[in-house]
Steps between C-alpha positions, in 0.01 A plus 500: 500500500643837382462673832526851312198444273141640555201383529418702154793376288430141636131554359648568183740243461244210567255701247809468233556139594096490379633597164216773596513905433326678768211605282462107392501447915287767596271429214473128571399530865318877518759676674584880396815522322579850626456346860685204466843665323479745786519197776764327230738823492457551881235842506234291682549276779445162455143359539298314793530177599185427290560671165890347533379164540258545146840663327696177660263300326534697177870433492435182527657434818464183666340524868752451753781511290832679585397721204149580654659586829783702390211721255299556828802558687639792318157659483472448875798605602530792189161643687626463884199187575625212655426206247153346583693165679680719728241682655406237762493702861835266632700635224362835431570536919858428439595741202564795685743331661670367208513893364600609779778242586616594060419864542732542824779255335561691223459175299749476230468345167716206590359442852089530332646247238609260795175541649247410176706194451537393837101564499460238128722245693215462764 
């Protein structure tokens, strides 16, 4: 996963991989062009968890695949939510610790690198 890449430009790239142009897309499933290429290029926010999961479908992503999560994980985390499986009260009550333990650590690169693989180990 290209860490760097938003939510918009991932859009687009599956859309490509659909050998689709965005007025073939929009057309196909009655979504405004205007409105889309402004969430693709970044001037909207990505969508709701409701509207995402119809344009997940569109791009033919499978359910529960790494490609579904990582799609609903940029726009979650591209819009400040908490993807929808984190928001059970246990975790949600330990985040501000977690920012706060980063936040006061000055977290570098290397050390937040450690930490996501030490966290796909488990």
């Amino acid at each position: 996963m290209d860490e760097r890449k938003t939510f918009g430009s991932y859009f687009k790239e599956r859309r490509i991989r659909l050998g689709l142009t965005l007025r073939k897309f929009c057309e196909d499933h009655g979504i405004d062009p205007g409105n889309l290429s402004k969430v693709e290029r970044g001037v909207l926010p990505p969508p709701k968890d409701e509207i995402l999961k119809k344009y997940a479908h569109y791009l033919k992503l499978k359910e529960a695949s790494n490609e579904w999560y990582e799609f609903f994980d940029r726009a979650a985390a591209e819009s400040g939510r908490l993807p929808k499986e984190l928001r059970e009260k246990e975790i949600v009550a330990r985040m501000p610790f977690l920012f706060r333990t980063i936040r006061g650590k000055k977290i570098t690169k290397e050390k937040l690198d450690k930490l996501i693989k030490l966290i796909k180990e488990s």
